[in-house]
C-alpha positions in Angstrom: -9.9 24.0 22.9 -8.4 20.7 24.2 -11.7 18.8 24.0 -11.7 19.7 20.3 -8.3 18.4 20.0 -8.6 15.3 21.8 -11.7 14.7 19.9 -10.4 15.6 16.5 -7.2 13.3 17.6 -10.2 10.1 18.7 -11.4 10.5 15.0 -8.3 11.1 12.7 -7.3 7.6 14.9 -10.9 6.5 14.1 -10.0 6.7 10.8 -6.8 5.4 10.1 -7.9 2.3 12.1 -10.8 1.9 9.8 -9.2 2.1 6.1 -6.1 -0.3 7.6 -9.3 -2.5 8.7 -10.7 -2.0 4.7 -7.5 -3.3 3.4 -8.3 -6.5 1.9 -6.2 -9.3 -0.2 -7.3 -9.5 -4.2 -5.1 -12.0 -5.2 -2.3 -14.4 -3.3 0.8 -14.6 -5.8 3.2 -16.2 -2.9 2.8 -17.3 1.0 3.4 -20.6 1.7 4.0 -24.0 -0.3 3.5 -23.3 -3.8 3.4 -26.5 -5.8 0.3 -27.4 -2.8 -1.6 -24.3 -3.8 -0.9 -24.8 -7.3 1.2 -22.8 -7.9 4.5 -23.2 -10.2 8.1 -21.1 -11.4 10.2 -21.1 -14.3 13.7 -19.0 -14.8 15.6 -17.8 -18.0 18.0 -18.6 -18.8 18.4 -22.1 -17.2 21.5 -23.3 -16.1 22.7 -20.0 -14.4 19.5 -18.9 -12.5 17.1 -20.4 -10.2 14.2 -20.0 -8.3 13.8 -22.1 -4.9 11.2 -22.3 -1.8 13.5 -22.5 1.0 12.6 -22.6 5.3 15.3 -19.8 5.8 14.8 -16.7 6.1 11.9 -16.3 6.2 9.7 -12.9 6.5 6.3 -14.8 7.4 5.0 -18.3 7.7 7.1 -21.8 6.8 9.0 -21.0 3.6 10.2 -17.8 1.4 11.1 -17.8 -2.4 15.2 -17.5 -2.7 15.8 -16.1 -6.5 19.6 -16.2 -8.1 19.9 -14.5 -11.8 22.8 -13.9 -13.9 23.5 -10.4 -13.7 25.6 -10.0 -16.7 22.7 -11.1 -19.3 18.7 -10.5 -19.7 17.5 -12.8 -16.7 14.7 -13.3 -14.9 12.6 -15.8 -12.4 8.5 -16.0 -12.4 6.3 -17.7 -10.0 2.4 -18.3 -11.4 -0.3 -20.2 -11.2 -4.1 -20.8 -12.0 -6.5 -19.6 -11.4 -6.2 -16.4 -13.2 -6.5 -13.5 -11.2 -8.3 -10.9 -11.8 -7.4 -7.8 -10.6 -8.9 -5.1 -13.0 -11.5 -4.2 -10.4 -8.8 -2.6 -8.0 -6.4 -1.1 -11.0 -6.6 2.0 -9.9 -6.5 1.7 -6.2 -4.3 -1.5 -5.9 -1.0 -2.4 -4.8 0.9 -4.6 -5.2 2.8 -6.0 -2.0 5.8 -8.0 -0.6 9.2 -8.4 1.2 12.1 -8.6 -0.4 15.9 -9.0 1.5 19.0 -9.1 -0.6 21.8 -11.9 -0.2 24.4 -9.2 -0.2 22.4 -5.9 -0.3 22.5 -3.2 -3.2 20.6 -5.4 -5.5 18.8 -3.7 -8.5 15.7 -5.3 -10.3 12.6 -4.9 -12.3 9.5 -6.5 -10.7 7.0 -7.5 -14.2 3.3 -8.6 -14.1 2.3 -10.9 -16.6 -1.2 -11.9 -18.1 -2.3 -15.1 -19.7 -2.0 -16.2 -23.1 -5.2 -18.6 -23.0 -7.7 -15.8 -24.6 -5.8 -14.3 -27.3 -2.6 -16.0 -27.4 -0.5 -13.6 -26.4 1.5 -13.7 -22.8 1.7 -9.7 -22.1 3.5 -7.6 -19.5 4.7 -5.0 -17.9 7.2 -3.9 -15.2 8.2 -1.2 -12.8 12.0 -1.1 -11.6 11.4 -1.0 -8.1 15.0 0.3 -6.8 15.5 2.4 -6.0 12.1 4.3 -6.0 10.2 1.8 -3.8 12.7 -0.1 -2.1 16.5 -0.2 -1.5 17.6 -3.8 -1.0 19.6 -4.7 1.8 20.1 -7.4 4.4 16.9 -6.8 6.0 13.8 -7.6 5.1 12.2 -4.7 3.4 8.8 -4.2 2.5 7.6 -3.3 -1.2 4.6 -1.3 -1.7 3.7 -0.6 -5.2 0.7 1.1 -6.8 -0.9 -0.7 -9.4 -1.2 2.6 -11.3 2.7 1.9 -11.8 2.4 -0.4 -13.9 1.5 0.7 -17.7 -1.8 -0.8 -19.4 0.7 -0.8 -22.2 2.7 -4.1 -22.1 4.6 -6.1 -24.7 5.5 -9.5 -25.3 8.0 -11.5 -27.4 6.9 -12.4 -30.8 8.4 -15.8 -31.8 7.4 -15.4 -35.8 9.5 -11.5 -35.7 11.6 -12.4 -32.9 11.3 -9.1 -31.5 8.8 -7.9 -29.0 5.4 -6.3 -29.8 2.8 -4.2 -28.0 -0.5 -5.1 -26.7 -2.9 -4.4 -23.9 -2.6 -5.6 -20.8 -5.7 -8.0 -19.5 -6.1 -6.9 -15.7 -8.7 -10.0 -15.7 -6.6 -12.1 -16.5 -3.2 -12.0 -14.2 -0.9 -14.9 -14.6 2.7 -14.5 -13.1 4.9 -12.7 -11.2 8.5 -12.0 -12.6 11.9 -10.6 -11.1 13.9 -9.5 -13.7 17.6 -8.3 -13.9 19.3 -6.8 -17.0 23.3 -6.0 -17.4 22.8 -2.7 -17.2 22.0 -3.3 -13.8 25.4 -3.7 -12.7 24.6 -6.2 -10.1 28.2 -7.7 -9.5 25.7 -10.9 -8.2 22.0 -11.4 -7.7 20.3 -13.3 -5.0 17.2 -12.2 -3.5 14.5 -13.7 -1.2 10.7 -13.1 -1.5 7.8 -13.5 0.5 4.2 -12.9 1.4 3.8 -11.7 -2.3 0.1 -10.6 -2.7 -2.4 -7.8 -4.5 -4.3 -5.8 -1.5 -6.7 -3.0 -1.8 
């Protein structure tokens, strides 16, 4: 009876070591030096929010994202870059992966995908609010893990013509950006985050 138990222990471990060995990166949203691996950011509204590679803290590597929205509007912060990624091959066994540490703790966001407009003109996407189902933000650094399932094939975007915002399919091939976004109803008294190691692993 022990040999079976020591040998169905040797396997189970077998196992485990083997699908952490099958992990693998899809796509690279954030490590290290951005505007060098083309990558760029952009926040809304300007003036009261920003978005910042800074040396400290840091989770990994040289340099972490530090993000600052106004809490008491629709705000938000997105990092992007080309090329596209595609991650429709891994939609339904994806995640989507990275560390997040609060400036004061008790932050509350939405963390959005967004595709690319270059096909049909349209800049789709689609958001999960990650506190405080997958993460609760505090000092620390804390590490997000977040199915790709999550996130809706169903996203939206804002239509300049109606000034309102319309439906329309996301395009998994076609990944642009990451956004954090915050809304009022948030109650964040102030929001400052840091991000790093941001990346799409199966």
């Amino acid at each position: 009876m022990k040999k079976i138990s020591l040998l169905f222990l040797v396997v189970s471990f077998l196992l485990v070591c083997s699908s952490v060995a099958k992990a693998e990166v899809v796509a690279d949203i954030y490590t290290d030096n951005f505007e060098a691996n083309g990558k760029y950011t952009y926040v809304y509204p300007e003036g009261t929010c920003s978005i910042e590679e800074v040396s400290n803290p840091v989770k990994a590597g040289e340099t972490a994202l530090k993000v600052t929205l106004d809490p008491n509007t629709y705000a938000g912060a997105a990092v992007g870059g080309y090329a596209l990624m595609d991650i429709s091959a891994v939609r339904k066994t994806g995640k989507l992966e990275f560390w997040i540490k609060g400036e004061n703790g008790g932050e509350k966001c939405e963390v959005m995908l967004l595709d690319a407009e270059d096909s049909d003109g349209t800049k789709a996407e689609t958001g999960v609010v990650i506190t405080p189902k997958y993460v609760t933000i505090t000092t620390d650094w804390k590490k997000v893990s977040i199915p790709l399932t999550a996130f809706k094939d169903q996203g939206q975007y804002w239509d300049w013509d109606s000034s309102s915002m319309k439906k329309d399919s996301m395009k998994w091939d076609e990944i642009k950006e990451l956004k954090i976004d915050v809304r009022p109803y948030d109650k964040n008294s102030s929001f400052t985050v840091y991000l790093d190691d941001i990346k799409i692993v199966n």
